[in-house]
C-alpha positions in Angstrom: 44.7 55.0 51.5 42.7 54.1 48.3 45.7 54.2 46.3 47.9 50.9 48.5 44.6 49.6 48.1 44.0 49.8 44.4 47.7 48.7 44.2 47.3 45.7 46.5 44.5 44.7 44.7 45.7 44.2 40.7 48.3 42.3 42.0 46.1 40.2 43.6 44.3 39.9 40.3 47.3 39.7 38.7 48.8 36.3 40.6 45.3 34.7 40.6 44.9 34.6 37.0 48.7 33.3 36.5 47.2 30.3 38.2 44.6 29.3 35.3 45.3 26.5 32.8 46.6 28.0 29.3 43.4 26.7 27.1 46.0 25.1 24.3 47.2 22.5 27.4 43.4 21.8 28.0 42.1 18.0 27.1 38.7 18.2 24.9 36.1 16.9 26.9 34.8 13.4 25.4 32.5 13.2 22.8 29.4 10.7 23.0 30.0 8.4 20.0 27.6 9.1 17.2 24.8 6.8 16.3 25.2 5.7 12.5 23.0 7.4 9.7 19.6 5.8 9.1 19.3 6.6 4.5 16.7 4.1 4.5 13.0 2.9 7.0 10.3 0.3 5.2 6.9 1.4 6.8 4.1 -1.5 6.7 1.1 -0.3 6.2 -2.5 -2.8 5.4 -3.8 -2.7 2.4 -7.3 -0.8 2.0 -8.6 2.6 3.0 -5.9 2.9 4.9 -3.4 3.3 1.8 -4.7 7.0 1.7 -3.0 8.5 4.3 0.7 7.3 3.3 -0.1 7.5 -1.0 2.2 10.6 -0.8 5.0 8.5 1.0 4.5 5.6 -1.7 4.6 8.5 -4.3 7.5 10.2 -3.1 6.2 13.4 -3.3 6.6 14.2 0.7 10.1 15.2 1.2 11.4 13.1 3.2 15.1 14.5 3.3 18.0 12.1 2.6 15.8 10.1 4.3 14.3 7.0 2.0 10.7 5.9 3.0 9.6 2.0 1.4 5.9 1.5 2.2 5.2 -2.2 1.6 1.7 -3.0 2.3 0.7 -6.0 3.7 -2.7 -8.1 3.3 -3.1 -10.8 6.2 -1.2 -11.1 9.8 0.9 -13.9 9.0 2.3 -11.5 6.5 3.3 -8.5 9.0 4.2 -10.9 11.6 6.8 -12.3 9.9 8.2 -9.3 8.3 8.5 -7.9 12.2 9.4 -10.9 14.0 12.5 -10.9 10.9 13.1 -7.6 11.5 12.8 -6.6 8.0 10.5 -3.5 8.7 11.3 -0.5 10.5 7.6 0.8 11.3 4.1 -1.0 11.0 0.7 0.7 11.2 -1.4 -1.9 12.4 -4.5 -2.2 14.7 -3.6 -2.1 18.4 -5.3 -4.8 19.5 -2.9 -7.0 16.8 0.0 -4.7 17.8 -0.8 -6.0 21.5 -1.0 -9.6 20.7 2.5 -9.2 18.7 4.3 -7.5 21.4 2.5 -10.1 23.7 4.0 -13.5 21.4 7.9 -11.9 22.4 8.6 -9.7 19.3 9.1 -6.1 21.0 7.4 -3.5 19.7 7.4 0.4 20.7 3.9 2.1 20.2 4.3 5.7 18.8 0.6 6.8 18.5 -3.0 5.5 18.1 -5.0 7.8 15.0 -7.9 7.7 13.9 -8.6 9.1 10.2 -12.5 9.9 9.4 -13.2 6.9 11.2 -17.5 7.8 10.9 -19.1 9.9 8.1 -22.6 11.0 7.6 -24.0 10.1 4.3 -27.3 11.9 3.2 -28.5 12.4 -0.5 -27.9 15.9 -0.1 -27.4 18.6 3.3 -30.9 19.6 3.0 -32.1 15.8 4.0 -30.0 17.0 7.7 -31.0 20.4 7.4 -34.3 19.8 7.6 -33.8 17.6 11.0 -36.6 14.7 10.2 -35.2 11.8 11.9 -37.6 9.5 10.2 -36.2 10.6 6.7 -32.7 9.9 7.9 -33.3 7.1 9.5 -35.0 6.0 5.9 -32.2 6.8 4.0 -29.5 5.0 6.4 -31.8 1.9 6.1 -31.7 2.2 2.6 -28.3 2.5 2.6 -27.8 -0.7 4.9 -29.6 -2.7 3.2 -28.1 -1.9 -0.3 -24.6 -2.5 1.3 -25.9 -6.0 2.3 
């Protein structure tokens, strides 16, 4: 009994698998067509403290790839806004209420992240003036300091 069975059942396997498609007659299936290689992005960036965080972009000592990074720093809007609005700059670091008012005036912009670098530091002639938790004597110094920045 086991054996018709056995019997009945390769040949079964045997017809159903004449009945697949031979992989050389296969199509490919379609490729999406591929975007072209960006070698080169110009990254404005303000001119001020905020040349820091992108000096090793502007030096060329972050690797970057085959990827080429231009930082061109800008010093007023006018300046940024046109290079945008002419589409002669890839990425911009720029305030985001200026960003807002850019995107606003028709040229399309795509935020990719709000930072903050050391935006507040505590000055003090030395740690033992905030060890020693006087308020008085830092509120003295920060004066000082006020004042002299005047």
């Amino acid at each position: 009994m086991k054996k018709p069975f056995t019997i009945l059942l390769i040949l079964m396997l045997l017809a159903l698998s004449g009945c697949a498609k031979s992989a050389d007659k296969a199509k490919p299936a379609p490729t999406a067509p591929k975007a072209p290689a960006i070698s080169e992005v110009t990254l404005l960036n303000p001119v001020g403290p905020l040349v820091v965080p992108v000096a090793g972009l502007a030096a060329g000592k972050v690797d970057t790839g085959k990827l080429k990074v231009k930082v061109q720093y800008w010093k007023n809007n006018d300046e940024v806004i046109g290079l945008l609005s002419s589409k002669k700059a890839d990425f911009a670091v720029l305030p985001v209420t200026m960003a807002a008012n850019i995107d606003a005036s028709g040229v399309k912009l795509s935020m990719l992240g709000v930072h903050e670098w050391k935006v507040f530091y505590m000055v003090a002639p030395s740690a033992e003036v905030l060890k020693t938790g006087n308020r008085c004597a830092i509120r003295s110094y920060i004066s000082r300091l006020a004042r002299a920045a005047r």
